[in-house]
C-alpha positions as CSV (number, residue, x, y, z in Angstrom):
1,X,-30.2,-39.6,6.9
2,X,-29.4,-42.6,9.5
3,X,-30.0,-44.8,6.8
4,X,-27.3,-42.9,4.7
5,X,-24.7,-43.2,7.4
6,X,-25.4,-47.1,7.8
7,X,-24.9,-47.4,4.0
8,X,-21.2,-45.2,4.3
9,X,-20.1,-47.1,7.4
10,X,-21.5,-50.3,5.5
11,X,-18.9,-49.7,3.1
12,X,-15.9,-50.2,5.4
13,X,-17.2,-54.0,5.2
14,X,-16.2,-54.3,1.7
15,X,-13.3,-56.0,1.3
16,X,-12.1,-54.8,-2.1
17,X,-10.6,-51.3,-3.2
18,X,-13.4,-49.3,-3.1
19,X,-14.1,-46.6,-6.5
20,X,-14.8,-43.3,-5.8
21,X,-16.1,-40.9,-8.2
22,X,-18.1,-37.8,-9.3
23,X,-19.4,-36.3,-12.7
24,X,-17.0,-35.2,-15.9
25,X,-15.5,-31.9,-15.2
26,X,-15.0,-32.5,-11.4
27,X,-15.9,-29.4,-9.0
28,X,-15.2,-27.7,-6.0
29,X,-18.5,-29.9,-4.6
30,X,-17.9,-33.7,-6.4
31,X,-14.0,-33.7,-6.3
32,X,-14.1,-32.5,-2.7
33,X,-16.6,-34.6,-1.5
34,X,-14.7,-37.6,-2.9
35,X,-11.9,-36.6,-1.1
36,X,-13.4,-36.6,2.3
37,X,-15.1,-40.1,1.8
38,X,-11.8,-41.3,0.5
39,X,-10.0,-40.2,3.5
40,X,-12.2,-41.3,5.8
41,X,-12.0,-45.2,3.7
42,X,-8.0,-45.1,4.3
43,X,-8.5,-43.5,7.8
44,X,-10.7,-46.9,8.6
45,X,-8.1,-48.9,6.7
46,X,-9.9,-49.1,3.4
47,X,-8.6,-49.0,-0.1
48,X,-10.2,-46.1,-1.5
49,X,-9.5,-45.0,-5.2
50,X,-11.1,-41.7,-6.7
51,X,-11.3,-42.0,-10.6
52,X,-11.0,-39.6,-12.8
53,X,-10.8,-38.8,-16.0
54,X,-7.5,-37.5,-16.1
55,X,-8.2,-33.6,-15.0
56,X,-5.6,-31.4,-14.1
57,X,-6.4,-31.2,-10.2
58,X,-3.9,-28.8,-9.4
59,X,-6.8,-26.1,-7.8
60,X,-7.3,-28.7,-5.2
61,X,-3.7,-29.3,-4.2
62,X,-4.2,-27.9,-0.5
63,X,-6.4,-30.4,0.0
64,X,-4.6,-33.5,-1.1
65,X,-2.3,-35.6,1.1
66,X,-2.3,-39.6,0.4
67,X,-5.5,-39.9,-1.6
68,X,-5.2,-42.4,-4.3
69,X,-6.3,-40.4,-7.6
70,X,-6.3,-42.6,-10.6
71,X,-7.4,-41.5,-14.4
72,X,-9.8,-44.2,-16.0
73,X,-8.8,-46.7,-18.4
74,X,-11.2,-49.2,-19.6
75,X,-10.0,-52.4,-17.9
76,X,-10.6,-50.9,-14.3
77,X,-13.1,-53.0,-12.4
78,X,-14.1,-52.4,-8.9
79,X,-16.4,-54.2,-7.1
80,X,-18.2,-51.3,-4.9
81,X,-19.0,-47.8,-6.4
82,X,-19.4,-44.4,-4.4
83,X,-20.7,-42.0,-7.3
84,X,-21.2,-38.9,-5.7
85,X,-22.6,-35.1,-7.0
86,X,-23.9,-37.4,-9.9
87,X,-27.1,-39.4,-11.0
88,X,-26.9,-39.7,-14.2
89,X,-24.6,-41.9,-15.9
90,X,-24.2,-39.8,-19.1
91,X,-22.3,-37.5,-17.0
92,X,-19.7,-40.0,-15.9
93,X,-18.6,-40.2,-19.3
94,X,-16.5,-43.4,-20.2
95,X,-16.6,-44.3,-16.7
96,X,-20.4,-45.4,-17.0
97,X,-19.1,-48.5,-17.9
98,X,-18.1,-49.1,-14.0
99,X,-21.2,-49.4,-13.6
100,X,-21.9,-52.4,-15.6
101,X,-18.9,-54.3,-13.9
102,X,-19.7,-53.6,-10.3
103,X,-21.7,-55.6,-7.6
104,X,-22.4,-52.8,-5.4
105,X,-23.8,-48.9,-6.4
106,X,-24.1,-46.2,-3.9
107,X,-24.8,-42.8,-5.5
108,X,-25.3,-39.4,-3.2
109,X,-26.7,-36.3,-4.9
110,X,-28.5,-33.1,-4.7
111,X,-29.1,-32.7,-8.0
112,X,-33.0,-33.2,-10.0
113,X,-32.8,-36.5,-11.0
114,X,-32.0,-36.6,-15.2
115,X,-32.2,-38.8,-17.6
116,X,-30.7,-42.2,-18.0
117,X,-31.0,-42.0,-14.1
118,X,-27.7,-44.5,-12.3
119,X,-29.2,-47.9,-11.4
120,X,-27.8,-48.0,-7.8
121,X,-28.0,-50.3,-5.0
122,X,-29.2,-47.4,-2.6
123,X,-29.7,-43.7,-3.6
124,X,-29.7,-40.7,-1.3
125,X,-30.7,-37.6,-3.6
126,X,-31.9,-34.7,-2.1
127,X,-32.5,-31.2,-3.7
128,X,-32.7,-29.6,-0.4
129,X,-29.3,-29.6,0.5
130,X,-26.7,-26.7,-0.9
131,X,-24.0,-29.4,-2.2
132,X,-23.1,-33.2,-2.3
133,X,-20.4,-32.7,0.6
134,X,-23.3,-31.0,2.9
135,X,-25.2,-33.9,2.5
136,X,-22.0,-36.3,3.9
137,X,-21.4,-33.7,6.7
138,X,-25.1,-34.4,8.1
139,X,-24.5,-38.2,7.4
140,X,-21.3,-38.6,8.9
141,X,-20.4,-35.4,11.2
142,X,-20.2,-37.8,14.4
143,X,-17.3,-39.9,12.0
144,X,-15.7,-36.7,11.1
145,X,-15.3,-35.4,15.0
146,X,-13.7,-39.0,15.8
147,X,-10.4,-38.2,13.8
148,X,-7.5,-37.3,14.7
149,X,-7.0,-33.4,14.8
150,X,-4.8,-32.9,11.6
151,X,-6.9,-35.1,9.3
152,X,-10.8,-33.6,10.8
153,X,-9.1,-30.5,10.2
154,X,-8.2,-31.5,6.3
155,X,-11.7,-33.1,6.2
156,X,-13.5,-30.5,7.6
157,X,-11.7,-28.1,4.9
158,X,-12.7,-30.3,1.8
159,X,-16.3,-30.3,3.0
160,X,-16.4,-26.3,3.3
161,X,-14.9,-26.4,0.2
162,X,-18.3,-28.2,-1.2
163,X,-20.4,-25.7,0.3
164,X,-17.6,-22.6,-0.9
165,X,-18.7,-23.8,-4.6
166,X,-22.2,-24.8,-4.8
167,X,-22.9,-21.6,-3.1
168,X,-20.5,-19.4,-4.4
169,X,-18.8,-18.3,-1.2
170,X,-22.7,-18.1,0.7
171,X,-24.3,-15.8,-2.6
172,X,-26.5,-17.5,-4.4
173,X,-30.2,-18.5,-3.5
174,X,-29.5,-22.1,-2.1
175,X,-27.2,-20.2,1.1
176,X,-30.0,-20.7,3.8
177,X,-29.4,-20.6,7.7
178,X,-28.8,-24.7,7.3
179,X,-26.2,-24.1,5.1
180,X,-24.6,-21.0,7.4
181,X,-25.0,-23.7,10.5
182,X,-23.2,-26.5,8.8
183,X,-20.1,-23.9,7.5
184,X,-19.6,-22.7,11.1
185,X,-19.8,-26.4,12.7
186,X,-16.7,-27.1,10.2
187,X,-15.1,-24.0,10.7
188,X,-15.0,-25.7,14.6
189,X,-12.7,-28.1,13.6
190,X,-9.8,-26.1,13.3
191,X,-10.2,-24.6,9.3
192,X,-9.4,-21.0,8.4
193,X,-11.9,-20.3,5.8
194,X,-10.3,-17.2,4.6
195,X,-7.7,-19.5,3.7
196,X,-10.3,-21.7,1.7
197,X,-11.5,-19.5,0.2
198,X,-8.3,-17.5,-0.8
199,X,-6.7,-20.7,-2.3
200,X,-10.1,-21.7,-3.5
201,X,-11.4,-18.6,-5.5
202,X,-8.3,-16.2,-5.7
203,X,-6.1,-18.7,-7.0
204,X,-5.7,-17.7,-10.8
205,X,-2.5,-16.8,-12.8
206,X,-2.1,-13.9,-14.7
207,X,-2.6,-15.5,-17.9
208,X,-6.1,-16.8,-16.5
209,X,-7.0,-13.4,-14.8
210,X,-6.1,-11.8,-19.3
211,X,-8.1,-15.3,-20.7
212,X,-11.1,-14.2,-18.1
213,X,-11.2,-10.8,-19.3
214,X,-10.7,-11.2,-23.0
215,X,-14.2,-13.9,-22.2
216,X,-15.8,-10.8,-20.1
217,X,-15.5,-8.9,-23.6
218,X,-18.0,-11.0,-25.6
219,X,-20.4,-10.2,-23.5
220,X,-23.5,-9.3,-25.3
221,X,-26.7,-8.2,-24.0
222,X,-30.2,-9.5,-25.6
223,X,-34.4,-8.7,-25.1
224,X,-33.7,-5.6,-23.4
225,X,-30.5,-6.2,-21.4
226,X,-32.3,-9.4,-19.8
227,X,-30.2,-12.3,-21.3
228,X,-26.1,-11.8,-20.9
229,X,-24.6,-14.3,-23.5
230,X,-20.4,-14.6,-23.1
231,X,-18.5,-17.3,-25.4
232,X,-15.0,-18.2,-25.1
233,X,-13.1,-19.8,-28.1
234,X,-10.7,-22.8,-28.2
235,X,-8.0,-20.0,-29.6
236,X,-8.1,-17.5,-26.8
237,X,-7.0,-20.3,-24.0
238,X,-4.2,-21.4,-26.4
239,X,-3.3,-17.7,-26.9
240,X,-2.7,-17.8,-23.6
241,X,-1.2,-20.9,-22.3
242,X,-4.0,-22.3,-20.5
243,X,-6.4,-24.8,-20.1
244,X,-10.4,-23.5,-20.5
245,X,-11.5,-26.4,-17.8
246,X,-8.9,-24.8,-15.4
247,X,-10.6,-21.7,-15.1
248,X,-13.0,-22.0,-12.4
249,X,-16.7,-21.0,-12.7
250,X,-16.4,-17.6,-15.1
251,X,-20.7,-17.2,-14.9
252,X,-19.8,-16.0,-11.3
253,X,-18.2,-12.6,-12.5
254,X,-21.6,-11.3,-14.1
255,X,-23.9,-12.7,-11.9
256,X,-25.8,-10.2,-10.2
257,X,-25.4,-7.9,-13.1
258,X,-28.1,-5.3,-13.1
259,X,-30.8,-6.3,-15.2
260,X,-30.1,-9.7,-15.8
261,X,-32.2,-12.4,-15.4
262,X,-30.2,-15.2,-17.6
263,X,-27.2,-16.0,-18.7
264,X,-25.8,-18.4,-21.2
265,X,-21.7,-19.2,-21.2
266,X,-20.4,-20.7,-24.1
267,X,-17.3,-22.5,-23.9
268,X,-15.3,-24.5,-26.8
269,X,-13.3,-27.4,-25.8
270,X,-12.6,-28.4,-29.4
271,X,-13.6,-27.7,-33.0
272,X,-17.6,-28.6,-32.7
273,X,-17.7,-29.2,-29.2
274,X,-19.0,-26.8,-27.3
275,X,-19.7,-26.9,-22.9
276,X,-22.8,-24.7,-22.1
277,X,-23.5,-23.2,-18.9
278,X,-26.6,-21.6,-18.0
279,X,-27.4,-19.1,-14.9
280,X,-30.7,-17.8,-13.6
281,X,-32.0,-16.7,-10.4
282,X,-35.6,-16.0,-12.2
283,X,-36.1,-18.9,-14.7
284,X,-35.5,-22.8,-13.8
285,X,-32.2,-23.4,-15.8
286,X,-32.2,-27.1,-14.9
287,X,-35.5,-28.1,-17.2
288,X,-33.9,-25.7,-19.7
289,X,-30.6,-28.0,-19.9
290,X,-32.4,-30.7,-20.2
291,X,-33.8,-30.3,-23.3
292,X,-30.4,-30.5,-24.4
293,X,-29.3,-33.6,-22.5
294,X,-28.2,-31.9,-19.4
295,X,-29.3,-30.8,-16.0
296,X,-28.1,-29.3,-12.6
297,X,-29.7,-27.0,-10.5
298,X,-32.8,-24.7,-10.9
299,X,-30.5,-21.5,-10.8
300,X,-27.0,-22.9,-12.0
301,X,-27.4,-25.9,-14.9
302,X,-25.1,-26.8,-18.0
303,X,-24.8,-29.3,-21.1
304,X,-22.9,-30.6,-23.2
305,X,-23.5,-29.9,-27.4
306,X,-21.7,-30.5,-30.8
307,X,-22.0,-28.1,-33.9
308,X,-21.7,-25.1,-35.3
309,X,-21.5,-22.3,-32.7
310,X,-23.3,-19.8,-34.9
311,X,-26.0,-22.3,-35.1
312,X,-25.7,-22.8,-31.1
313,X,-25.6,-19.5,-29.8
314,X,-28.7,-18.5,-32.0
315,X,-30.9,-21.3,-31.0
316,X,-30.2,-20.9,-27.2
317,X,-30.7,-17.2,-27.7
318,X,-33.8,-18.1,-29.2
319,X,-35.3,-20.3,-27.1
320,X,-34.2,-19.3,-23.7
321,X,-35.8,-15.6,-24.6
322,X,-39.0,-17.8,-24.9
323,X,-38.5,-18.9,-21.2
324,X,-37.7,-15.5,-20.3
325,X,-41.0,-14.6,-22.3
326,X,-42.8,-16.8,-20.3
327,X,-41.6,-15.8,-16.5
């Protein structure tokens, strides 16, 4: 961990603007995280720039002040990368190509390193740790108590924010008394996490709260009620006005369903392209995705997969009741 922080401070050497950036489909754990490194880079007089691929970043408003947020375009070059929630650069997308075009790499993670791995200049990866922005707390608390009250406070609220996410609000397996400890030494600097996790998880519109339930109504149940399959069409978000990517985290509404020991989450972005999520608390998800070319965690893992969705749905039915044959 020291040698983590002498990397981060490290970086306020560096005398060029300074890229910032986490996996496709940013989360409450990448996004948030890159926020709180970005502000601490301006804080120190840094140019920091957090690149995206132009999401719609409206769920994280409340957390934004000055941060410069910037959507990719291929004739970006920067000399120092922070990738972050990340190790593989499949999952950066078009922004892989950063990579190529910069002198220095630092990637941060807590995720099992995947395929195509980054080739970084120095990598902190740890599976331990419940999120990305837990890590950076335990790296660079002593930084974070050294600002001024207003932005620790706004700091301090992005990095609870990390842990809000990757534990879904302290109920999956990875909440530990680690975790509990770091959420209450935030809370000390001044957050209301109430708040957080009001504007955080109880944010949605009506037409999100209709979109949720008409998803909640594909639910089917397979081998005996152990494997909850849900699919959500490109129609049904258009139906209502909304984006799909905008609707945060839709697993967490049957998780914990009696009886379940998997779930699979279908979601299509286009004709052919479909965004997979997979759930478990018994069975190691993470290995499963990455037989498809993703990864994650053991209990919460995802891909990405183009096709037919008949042809999807039946082969991950197929073969994840052979993992849950197996358990």
């Amino acid at each position: 961990m020291q040698n983590l922080s002498y990397e981060l401070i490290q970086l306020l050497t560096r005398p060029q603007p300074i890229a910032v950036l986490s996996h496709e489909y940013p989360d409450g754990d990448g996004f948030c995280a890159s926020l709180f490194i970005a502000g601490w880079l301006a804080h120190n007089d840094r140019e920091a720039h957090i690149i995206t691929d132009g999401d719609n970043l409206d769920r994280y408003a409340h957390l934004m002040e000055d941060e410069v947020v910037k959507s990719y375009t291929p004739d970006m070059v920067y000399d120092t990368l922070v990738v972050l929630d990340c190790n593989n650069s499949d999952r950066l997308g078009a922004r892989a190509a950063l990579l190529d075009k910069a002198q220095r790499v630092l990637v941060v993670d807590h995720h099992v390193v995947e395929n195509n791995p980054i080739q970084a200049d120095y990598s902190y990866i740890d599976q331990s740790f419940a999120s990305v922005g837990a890590i950076l707390f335990e790296a660079m608390e002593p930084q974070l108590a050294q600002m001024p009250s207003g932005l620790r406070s706004r700091m301090a609220a992005c990095l609870y924010t990390t842990i809000l996410n990757d534990t879904n609000n302290f109920t999956n397996g990875n909440t530990n008394s680690r975790v509990l400890s770091q959420a209450a030494r935030m809370a000390s600097h001044g957050i209301q996490p109430h708040l957080l996790y009001q504007q955080y998880f109880q944010n949605q519109s009506p037409a999100e709260i209709r979109y949720i339930g008409q998803v909640l109504s594909t639910i089917e149940l397979h081998f005996e009620g152990k494997l909850l399959v849900m699919v959500a069409r490109q129609e049904v978000a258009e139906e209502n006005g909304i984006n799909a990517e905008d609707v945060l985290n839709i697993t967490r509404w049957v998780q914990g369903a009696k009886g379940i020991e998997a779930i699979i989450f279908i979601r299509e972005d286009a004709p052919g392209d479909y965004k997979l999520s997979f759930r478990s608390g018994k069975v190691d998800v993470s290995s499963f995705a990455a037989r498809f070319g993703g990864g994650g965690h053991r209990s919460a893992s995802g891909c990405s997969l183009e096709g037919d969705l008949q042809e999807i749905k039946a082969m991950m039915i197929s073969q994840m009741g052979e993992v849950l044959a197996r358990a």
